[in-house]
C-alpha positions as a Markdown table, in Angstrom:
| # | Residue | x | y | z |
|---|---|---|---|---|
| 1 | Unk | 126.4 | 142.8 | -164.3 |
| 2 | Unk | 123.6 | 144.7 | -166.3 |
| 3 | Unk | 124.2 | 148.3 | -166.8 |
| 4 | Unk | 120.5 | 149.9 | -166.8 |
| 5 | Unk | 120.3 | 153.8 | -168.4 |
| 6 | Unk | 117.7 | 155.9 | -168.3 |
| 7 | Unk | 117.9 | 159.1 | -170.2 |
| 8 | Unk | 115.6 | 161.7 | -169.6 |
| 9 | Unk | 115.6 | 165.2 | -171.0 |
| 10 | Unk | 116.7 | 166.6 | -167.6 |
| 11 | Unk | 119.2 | 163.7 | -166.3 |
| 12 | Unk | 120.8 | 160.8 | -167.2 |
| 13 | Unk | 120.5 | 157.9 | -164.3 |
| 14 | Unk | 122.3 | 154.7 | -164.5 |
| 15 | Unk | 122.4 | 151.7 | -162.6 |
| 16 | Unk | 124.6 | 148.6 | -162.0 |
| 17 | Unk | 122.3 | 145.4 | -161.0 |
| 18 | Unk | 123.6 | 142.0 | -160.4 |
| 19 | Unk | 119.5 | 140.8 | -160.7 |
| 20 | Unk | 117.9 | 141.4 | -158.7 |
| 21 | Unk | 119.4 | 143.8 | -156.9 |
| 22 | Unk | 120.9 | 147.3 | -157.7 |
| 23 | Unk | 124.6 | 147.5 | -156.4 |
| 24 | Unk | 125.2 | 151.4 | -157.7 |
| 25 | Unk | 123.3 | 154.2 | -159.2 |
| 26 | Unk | 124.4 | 157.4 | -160.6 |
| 27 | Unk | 122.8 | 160.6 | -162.0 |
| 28 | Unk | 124.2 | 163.0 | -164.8 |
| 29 | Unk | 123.0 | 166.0 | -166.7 |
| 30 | Unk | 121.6 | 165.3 | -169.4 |
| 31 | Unk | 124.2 | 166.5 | -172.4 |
| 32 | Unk | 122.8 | 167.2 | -175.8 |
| 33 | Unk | 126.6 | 168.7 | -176.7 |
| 34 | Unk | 128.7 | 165.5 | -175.3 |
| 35 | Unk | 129.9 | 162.8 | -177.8 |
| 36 | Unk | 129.7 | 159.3 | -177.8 |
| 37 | Unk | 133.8 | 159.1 | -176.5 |
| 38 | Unk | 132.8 | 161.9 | -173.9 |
| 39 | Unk | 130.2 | 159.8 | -172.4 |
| 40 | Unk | 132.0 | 156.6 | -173.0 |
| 41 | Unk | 134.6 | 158.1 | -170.7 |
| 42 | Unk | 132.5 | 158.8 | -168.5 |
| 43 | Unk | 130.5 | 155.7 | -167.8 |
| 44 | Unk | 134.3 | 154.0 | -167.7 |
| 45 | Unk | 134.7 | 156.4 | -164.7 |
| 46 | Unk | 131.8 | 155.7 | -163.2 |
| 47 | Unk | 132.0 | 151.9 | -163.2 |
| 48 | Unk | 135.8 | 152.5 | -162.1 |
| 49 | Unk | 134.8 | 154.5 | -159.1 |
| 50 | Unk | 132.7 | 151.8 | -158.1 |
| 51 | Unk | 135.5 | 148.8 | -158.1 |
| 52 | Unk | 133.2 | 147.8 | -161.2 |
| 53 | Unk | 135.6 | 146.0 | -164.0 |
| 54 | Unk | 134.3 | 146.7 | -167.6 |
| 55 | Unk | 134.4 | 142.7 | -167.8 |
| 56 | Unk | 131.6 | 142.3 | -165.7 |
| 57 | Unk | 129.1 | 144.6 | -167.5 |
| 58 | Unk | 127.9 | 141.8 | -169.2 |
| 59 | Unk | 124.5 | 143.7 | -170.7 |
| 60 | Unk | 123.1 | 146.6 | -170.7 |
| 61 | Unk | 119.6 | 148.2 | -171.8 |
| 62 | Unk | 118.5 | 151.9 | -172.6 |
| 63 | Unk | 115.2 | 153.5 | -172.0 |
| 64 | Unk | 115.2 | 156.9 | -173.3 |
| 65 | Unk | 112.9 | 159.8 | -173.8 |
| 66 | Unk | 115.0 | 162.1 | -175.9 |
| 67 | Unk | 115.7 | 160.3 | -179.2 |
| 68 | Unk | 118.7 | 162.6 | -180.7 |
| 69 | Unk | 120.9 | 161.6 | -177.5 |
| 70 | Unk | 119.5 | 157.7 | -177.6 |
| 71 | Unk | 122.3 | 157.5 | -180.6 |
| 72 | Unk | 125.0 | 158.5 | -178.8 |
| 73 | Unk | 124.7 | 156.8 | -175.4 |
| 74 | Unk | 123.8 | 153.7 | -177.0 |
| 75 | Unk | 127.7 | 154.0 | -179.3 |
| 76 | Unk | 128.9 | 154.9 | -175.9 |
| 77 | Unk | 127.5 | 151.5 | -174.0 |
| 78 | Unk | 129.7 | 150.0 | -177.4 |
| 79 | Unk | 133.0 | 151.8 | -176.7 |
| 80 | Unk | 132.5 | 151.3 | -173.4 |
| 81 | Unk | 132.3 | 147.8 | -172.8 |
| 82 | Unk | 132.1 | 146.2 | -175.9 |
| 83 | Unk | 128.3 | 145.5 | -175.6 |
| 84 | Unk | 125.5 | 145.6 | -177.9 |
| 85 | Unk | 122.7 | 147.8 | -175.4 |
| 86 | Unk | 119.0 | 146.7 | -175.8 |
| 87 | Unk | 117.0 | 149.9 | -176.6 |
| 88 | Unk | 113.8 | 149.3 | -174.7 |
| 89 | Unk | 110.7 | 150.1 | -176.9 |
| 90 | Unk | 107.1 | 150.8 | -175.0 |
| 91 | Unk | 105.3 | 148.2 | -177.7 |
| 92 | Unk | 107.8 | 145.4 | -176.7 |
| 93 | Unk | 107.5 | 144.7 | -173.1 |
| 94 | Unk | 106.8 | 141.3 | -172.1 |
| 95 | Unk | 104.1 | 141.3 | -169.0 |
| 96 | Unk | 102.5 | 144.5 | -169.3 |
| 97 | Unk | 100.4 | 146.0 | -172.1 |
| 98 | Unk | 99.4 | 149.8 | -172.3 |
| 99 | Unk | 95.7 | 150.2 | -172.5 |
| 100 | Unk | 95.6 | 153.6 | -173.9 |
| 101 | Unk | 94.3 | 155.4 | -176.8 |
| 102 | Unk | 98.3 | 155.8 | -178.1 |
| 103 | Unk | 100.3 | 153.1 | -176.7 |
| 104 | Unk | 103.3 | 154.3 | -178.7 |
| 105 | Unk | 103.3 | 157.5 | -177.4 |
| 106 | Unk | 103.5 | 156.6 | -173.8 |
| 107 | Unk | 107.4 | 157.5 | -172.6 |
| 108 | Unk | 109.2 | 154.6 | -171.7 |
| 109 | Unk | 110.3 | 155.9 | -168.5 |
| 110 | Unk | 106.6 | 156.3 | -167.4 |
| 111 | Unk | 106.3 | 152.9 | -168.6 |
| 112 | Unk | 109.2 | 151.2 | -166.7 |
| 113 | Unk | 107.9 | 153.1 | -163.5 |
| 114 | Unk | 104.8 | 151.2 | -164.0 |
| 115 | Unk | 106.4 | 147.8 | -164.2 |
| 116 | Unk | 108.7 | 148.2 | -161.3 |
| 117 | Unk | 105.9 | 149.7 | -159.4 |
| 118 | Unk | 103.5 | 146.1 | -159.6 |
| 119 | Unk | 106.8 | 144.0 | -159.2 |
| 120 | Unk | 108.1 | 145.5 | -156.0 |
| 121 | Unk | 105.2 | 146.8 | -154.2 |
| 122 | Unk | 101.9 | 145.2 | -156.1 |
| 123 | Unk | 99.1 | 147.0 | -158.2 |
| 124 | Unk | 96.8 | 148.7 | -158.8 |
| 125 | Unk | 99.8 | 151.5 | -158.0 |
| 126 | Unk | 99.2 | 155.1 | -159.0 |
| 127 | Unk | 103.3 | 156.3 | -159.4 |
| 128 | Unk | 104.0 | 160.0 | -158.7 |
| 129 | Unk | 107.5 | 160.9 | -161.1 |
| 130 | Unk | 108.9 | 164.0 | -159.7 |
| 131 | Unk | 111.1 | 164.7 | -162.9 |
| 132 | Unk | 111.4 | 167.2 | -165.4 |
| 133 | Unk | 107.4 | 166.7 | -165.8 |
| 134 | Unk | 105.2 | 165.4 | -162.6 |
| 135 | Unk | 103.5 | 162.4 | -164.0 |
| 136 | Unk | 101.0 | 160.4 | -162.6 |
| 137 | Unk | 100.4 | 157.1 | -164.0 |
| 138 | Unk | 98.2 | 154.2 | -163.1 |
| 139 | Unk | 98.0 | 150.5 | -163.3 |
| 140 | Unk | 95.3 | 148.1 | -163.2 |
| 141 | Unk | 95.4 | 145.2 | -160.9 |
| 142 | Unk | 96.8 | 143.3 | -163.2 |
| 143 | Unk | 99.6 | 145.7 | -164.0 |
| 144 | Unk | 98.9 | 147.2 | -167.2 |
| 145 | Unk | 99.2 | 150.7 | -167.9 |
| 146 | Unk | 95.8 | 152.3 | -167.7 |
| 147 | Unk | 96.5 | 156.1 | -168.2 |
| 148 | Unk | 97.8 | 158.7 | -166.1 |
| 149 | Unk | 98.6 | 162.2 | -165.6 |
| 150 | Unk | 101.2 | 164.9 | -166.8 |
| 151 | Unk | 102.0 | 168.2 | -165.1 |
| 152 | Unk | 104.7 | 170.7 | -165.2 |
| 153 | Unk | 107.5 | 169.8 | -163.2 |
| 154 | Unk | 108.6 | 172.0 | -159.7 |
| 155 | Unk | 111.9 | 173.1 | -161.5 |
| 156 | Unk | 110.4 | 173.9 | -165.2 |
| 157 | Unk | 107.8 | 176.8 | -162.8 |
| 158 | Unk | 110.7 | 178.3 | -160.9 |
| 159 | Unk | 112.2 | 178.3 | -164.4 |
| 160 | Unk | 109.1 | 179.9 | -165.9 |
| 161 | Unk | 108.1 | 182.1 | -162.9 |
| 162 | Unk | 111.4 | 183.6 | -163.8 |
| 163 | Unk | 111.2 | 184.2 | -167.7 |
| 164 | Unk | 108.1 | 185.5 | -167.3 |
| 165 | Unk | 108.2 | 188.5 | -164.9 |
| 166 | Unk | 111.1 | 190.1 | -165.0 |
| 167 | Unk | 110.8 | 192.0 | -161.3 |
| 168 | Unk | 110.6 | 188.0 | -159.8 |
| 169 | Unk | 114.5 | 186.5 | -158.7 |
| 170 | Unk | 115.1 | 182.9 | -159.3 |
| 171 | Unk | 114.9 | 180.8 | -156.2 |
| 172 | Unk | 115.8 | 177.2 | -155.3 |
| 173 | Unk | 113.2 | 175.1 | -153.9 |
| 174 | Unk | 112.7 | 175.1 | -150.4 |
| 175 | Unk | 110.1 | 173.8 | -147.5 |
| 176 | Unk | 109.2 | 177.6 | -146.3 |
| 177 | Unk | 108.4 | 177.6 | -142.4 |
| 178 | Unk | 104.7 | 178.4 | -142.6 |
| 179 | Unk | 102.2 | 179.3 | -145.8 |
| 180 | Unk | 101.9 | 183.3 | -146.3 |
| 181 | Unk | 105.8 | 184.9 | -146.7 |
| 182 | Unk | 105.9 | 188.6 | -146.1 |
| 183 | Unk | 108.8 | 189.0 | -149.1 |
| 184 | Unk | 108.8 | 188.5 | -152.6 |
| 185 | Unk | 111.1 | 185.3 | -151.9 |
| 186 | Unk | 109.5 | 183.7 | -149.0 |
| 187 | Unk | 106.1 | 184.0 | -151.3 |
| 188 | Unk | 107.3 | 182.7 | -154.2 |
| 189 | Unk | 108.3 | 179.6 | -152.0 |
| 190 | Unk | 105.9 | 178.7 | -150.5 |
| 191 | Unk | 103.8 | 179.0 | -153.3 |
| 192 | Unk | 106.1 | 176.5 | -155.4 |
| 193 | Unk | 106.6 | 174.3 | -152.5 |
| 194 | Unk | 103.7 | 174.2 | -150.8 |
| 195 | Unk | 101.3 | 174.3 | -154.0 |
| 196 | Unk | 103.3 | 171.3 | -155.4 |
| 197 | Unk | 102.5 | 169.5 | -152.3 |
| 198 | Unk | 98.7 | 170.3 | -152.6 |
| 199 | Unk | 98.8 | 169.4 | -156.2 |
| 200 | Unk | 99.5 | 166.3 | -155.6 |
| 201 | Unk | 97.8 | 165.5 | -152.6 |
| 202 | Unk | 94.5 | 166.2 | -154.5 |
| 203 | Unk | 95.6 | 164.4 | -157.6 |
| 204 | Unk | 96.3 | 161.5 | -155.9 |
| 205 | Unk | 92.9 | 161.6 | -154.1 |
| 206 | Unk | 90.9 | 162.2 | -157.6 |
| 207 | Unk | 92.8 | 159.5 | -159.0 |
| 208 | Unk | 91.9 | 156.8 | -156.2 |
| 209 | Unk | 88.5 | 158.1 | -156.1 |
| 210 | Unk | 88.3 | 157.5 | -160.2 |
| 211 | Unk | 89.5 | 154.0 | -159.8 |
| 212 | Unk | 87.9 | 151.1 | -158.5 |
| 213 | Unk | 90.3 | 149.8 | -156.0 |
| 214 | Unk | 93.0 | 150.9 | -153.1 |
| 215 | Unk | 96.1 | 151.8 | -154.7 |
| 216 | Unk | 99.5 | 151.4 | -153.7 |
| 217 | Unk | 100.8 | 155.0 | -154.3 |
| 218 | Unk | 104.6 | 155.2 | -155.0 |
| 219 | Unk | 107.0 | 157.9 | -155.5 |
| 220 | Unk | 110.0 | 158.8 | -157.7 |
| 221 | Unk | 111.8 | 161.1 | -159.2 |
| 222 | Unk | 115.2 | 163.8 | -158.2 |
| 223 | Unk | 112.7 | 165.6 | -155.6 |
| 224 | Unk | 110.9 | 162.6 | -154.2 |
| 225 | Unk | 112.2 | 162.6 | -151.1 |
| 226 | Unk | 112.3 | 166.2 | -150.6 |
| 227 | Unk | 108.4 | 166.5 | -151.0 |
| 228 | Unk | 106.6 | 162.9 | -150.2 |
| 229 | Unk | 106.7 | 163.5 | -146.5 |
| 230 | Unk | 104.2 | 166.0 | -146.8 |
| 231 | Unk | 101.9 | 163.6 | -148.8 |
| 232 | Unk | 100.9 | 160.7 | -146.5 |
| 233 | Unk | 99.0 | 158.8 | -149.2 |
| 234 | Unk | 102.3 | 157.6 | -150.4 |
| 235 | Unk | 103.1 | 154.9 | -149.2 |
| 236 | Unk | 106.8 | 154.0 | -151.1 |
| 237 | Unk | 109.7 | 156.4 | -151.7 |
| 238 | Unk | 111.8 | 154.6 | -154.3 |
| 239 | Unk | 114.3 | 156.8 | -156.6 |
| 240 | Unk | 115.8 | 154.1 | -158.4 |
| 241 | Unk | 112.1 | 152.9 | -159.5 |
| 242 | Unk | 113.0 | 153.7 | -163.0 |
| 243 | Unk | 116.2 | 151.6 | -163.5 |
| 244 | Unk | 114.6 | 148.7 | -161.5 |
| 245 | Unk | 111.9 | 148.9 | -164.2 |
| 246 | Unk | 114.4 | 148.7 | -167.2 |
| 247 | Unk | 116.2 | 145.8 | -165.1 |
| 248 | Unk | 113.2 | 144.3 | -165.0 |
| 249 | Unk | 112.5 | 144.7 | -168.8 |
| 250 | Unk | 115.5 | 143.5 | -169.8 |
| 251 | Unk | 115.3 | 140.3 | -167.8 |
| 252 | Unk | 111.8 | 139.6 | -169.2 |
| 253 | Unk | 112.8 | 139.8 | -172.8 |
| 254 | Unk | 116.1 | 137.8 | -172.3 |
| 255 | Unk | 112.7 | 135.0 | -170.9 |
| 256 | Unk | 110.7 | 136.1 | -174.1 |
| 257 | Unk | 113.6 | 135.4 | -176.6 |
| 258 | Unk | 112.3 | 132.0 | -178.1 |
């Protein structure tokens, strides 16, 4: 059993594979207070819930955008299981190279979506991350990374439509019945609903039109499935596309190990 973790500044998912094939995933807040024991205990829980003995974790690999909690959720794979976790690094992944001006700063989630993305459904792939941030990232046909896209996530502009004027409440995200609400609520949803949907509808139409072949146009993300049936240029809803990518990674460096 590989245990595949991606930690992301909103959420933690994780993922138990037998290769190729993910058996259970979970998703935790993101914990900048919690130990190493605390989340040791937890992914002991997790696995137990699951009918998962510790025994059978047998590896496990990390992909991480927030480097002060990479520490501590790579000592709690250790206490866990007794396993030393690969830390997956964007300038060591067999297969796919990132043809950028900055390979190094390309997030490893965003790079994992892109491997996953030409493995299970082909390239070139433009993959919509509905996360924290709303990334857009392309590959090439050959399924390097080719550059991309990054906008503010749905929750960080209810956050910020908030903070910033005081008179506004704080909403949840919701599909509103039609476009123009007559209250201050019913406005402010549709307008982050509906303008999230027409912001990337048209980014995915300037990105095809920039690139020089049909894309396969995959989803991902906590609010995937919420908001890509309004888009009908995607043609894949896959939430777990993140872990399948560090699965993925992990298997092709076990094949790169000399």
């Amino acid at each position: 059993m590989l245990l595949a973790i991606d930690v992301g500044n909103t959420n933690i998912s994780v993922g138990a594979f037998e290769i190729p094939e993910i058996h259970h995933s979970w998703c935790l807040n993101s914990d900048h207070s919690k130990t190493a024991d605390e989340y040791a205990l937890l992914f002991a829980y997790l696995l137990n819930s699951a009918g998962i003995p510790h025994i059978d974790v047998a590896a496990a690999i990390i992909g991480s955008v927030v480097p002060p909690m990479t520490r501590a959720v790579a000592s709690a794979v250790r206490l866990a299981f007794q396993i030393e976790p690969e830390i997956a690094k964007a300038d060591r992944i067999p297969g796919i190279l990132a043809r950028v001006e900055r390979p190094g700063e390309v997030g490893i989630d965003r790079l994992a979506n892109c491997v996953a993305a030409h493995e299970r459904y082909g390239s070139p792939a433009i993959i919509v991350d509905f996360g924290t941030t709303t990334t857009f990232d392309v590959t090439s046909a050959t399924g390097d990374y080719v550059g991309g896209v990054i906008a503010p996530g749905v929750s960080m502009s209810i956050e910020s439509l908030g903070q910033g004027a005081a008179q506004l409440p704080r909403i949840e995200l919701r599909r509103p019945d039609k476009i123009v609400g007559t209250n201050t609520i019913a406005c402010m949803e549709s307008g982050t609903y509906w303008g999230y949907v027409y912001l990337v509808r048209e980014m995915i139409k300037s990105i095809v039109e920039e690139i020089p072949h049909a894309p396969h146009v995959v989803a991902t993300g906590g609010l995937a499935t919420l908001l890509a049936d309004e888009i009908t240029s995607i043609n894949h809803v896959d939430p777990v596309l993140t872990l399948h990518g560090l699965a993925i990674m992990h298997t092709r460096l076990q094949e790169d190990i000399p």
